[in-house]
C-alpha positions as CSV (number, residue, x, y, z in Angstrom):
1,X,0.0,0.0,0.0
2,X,1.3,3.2,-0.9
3,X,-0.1,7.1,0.4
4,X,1.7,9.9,1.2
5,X,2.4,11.7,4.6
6,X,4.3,13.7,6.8
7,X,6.9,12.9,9.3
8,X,5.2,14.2,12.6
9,X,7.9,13.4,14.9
10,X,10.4,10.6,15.4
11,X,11.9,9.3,18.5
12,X,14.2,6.7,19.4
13,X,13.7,3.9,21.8
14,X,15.3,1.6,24.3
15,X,15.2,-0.8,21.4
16,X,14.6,0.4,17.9
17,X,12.5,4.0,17.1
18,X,9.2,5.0,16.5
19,X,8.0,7.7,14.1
20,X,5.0,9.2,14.2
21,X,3.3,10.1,10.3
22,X,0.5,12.6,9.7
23,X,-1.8,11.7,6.8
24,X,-3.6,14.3,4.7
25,X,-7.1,14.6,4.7
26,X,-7.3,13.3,1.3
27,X,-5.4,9.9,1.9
28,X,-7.3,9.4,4.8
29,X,-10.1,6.8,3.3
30,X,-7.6,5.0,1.1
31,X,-5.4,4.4,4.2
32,X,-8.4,3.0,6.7
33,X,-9.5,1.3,4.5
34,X,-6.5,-1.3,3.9
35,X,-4.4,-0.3,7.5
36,X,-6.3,-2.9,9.5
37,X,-4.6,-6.0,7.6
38,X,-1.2,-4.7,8.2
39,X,-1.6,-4.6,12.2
40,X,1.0,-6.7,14.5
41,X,2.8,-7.8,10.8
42,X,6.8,-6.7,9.9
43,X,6.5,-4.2,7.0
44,X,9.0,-3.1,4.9
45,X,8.5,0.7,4.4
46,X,10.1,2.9,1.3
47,X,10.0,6.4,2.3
48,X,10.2,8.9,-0.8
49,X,10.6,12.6,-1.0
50,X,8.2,14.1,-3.5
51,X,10.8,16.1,-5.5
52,X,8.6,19.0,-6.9
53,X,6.7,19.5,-3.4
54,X,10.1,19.7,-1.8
55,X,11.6,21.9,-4.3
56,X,8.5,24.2,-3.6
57,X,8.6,24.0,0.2
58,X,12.6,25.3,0.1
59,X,11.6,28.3,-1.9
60,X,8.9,29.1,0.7
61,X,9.6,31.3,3.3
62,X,11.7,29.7,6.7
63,X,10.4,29.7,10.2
64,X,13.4,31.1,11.5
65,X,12.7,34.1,8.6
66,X,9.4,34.0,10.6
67,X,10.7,33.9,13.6
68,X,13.3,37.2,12.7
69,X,10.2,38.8,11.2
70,X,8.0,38.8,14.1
71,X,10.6,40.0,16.4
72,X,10.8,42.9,14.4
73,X,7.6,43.5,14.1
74,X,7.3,43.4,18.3
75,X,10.4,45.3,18.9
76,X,8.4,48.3,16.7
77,X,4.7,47.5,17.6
78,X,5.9,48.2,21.3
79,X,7.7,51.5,20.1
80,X,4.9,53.2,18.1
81,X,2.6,52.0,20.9
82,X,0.5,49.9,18.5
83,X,-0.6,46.3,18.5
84,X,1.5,43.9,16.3
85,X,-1.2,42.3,14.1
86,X,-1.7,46.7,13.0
87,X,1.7,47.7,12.8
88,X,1.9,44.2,10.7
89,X,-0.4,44.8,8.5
90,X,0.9,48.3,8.0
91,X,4.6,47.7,7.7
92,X,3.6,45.2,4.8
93,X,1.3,47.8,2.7
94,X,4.6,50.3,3.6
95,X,7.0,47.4,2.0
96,X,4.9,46.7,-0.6
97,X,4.8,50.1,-1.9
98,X,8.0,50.3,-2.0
99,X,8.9,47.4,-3.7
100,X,7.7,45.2,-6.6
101,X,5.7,42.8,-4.8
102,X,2.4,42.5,-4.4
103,X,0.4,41.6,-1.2
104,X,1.4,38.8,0.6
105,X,1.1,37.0,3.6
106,X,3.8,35.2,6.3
107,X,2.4,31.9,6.2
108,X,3.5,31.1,2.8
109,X,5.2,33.8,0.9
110,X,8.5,33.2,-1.0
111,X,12.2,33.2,1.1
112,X,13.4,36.0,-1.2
113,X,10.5,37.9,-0.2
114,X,11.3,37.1,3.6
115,X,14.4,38.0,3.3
116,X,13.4,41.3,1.5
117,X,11.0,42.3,4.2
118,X,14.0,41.9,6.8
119,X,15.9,44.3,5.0
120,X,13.0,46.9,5.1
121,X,12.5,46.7,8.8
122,X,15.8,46.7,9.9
123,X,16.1,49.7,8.1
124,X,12.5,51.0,9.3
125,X,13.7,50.7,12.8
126,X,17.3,52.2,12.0
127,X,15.7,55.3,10.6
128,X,13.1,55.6,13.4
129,X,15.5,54.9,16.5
130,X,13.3,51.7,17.6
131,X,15.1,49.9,20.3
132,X,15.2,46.5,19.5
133,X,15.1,43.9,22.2
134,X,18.1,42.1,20.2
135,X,20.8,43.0,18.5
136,X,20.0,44.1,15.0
137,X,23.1,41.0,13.6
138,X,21.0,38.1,15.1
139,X,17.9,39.8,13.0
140,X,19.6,40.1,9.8
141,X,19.0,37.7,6.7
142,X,21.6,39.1,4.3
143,X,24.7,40.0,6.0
144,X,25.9,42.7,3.4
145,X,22.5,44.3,3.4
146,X,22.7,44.7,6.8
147,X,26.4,45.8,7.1
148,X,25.0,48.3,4.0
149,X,22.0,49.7,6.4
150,X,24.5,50.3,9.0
151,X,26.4,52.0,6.7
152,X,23.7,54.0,5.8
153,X,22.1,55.1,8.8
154,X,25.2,55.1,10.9
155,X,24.9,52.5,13.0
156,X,27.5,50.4,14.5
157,X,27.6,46.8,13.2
158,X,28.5,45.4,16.1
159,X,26.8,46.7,19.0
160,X,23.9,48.9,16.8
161,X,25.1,52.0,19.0
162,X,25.6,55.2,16.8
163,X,28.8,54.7,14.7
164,X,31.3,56.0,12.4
165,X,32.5,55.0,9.1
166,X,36.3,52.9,8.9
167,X,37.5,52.4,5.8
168,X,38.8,49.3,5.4
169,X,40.9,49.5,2.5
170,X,43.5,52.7,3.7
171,X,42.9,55.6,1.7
172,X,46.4,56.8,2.2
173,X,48.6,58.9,4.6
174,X,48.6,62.3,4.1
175,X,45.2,62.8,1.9
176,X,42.1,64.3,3.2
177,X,39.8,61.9,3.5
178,X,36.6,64.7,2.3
179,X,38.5,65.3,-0.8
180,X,38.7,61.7,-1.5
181,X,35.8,59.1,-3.6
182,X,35.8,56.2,-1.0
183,X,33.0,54.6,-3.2
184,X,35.4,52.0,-4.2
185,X,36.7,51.6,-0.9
186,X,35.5,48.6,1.6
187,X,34.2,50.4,4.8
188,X,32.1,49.4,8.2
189,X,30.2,51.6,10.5
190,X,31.2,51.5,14.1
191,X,31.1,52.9,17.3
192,X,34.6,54.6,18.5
193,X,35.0,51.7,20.6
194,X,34.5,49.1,18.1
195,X,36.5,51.3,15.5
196,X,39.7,51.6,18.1
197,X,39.3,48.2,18.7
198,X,39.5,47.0,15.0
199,X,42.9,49.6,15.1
200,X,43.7,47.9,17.9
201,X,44.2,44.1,16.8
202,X,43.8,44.5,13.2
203,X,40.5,43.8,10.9
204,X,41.6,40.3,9.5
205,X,41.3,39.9,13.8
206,X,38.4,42.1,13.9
207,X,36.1,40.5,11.2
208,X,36.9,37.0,12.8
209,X,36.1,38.2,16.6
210,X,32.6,39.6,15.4
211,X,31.9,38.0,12.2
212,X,31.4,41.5,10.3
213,X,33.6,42.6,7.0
214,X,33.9,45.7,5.3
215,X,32.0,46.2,2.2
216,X,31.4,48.3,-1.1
217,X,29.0,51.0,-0.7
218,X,28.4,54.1,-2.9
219,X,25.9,55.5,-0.8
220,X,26.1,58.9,1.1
């Protein structure tokens, strides 16, 4: 007999495992009506991974996305003063206008949407001063994106305290540094602790301590 399920949970045992399946509503019949002349026999079961459906599910948005994205979405509901399930639905008309996407909804939307509506509300909260009850890293989806928003709204990588720009690559002894295009320059915002620290030990040091990196960024 063949049907497809889900792996509920599986657990192992003093002797041997069990595993628990879910059936789908629409297997349901077939299954009760040929399950009964299988019980107390040895079966031989050939579990198969539906290719297409799988292919589907990785392209869908991730619970830990989900996870990031509510957090966010607390960490500014309880700064406006708003309930989440508004300042949700508000933030994702405010994204959506500003983007290509069309209305969409947390339970199933696309990862590269996900990771799109990250970016947007770590910047929302960078350019509104929301305190976040984590730091901003442990949010991020995209690495460079975020090290770019810190960038932007001068905000220190590491600790999200205000911050500086440190060029990475050396622009040179001697030249002014306002009279100079850095936009081909790698760079990192931090605080003046964080930027004497990476002085201090070096950045090949610094980037490994903190798992940041200086980055391309033509913005202003």
């Amino acid at each position: 007999m063949k049907f497809k399920c889900n792996m509920e949970t599986f657990s192992t045992l003093k002797k041997g495992a069990k595993i628990i399946l879910k059936i789908p509503p629409e297997e349901v019949v077939h299954v009760m009506k040929h399950i009964y002349n299988f019980q107390d026999k040895h079966l031989i079961v050939e579990m198969l991974v539906d290719e297409e459906e799988e292919k589907e599910r990785l392209l869908q948005i991730s619970e830990n996305q989900r996870k990031k994205i509510y957090a966010l979405i607390r960490d500014i509901a309880n700064y406006i003063g708003d309930s989440v399930d508004n300042t949700k639905e508000n933030l994702k008309i405010e994204f959506v206008q500003q983007s290509e996407y069309e209305m969409f909804s947390l339970s199933n939307c696309s990862s590269a949407l996900a990771g799109e509506f990250i970016d947007f509300l770590i910047n929302f909260a960078f350019e509104n001063g929301v305190p976040m009850s984590e730091h901003p890293f442990s949010r991020a989806d995209d690495i460079d994106k975020y090290l770019i928003a810190c960038l932007k709204h001068s905000v220190c990588c590491v600790c999200g305290q205000p911050g500086e720009v440190h060029h990475v690559d050396a622009i040179g002894m001697g030249r002014k540094r306002a009279a100079v295009d850095d936009s081909g320059y790698e760079k990192i915002c931090l605080c003046r602790r964080h930027h004497s620290e990476a002085h201090t030990i070096g950045m090949a040091a610094f980037e490994d301590r903190y798992y940041v990196h200086g980055i391309v960024w033509e913005g202003q």
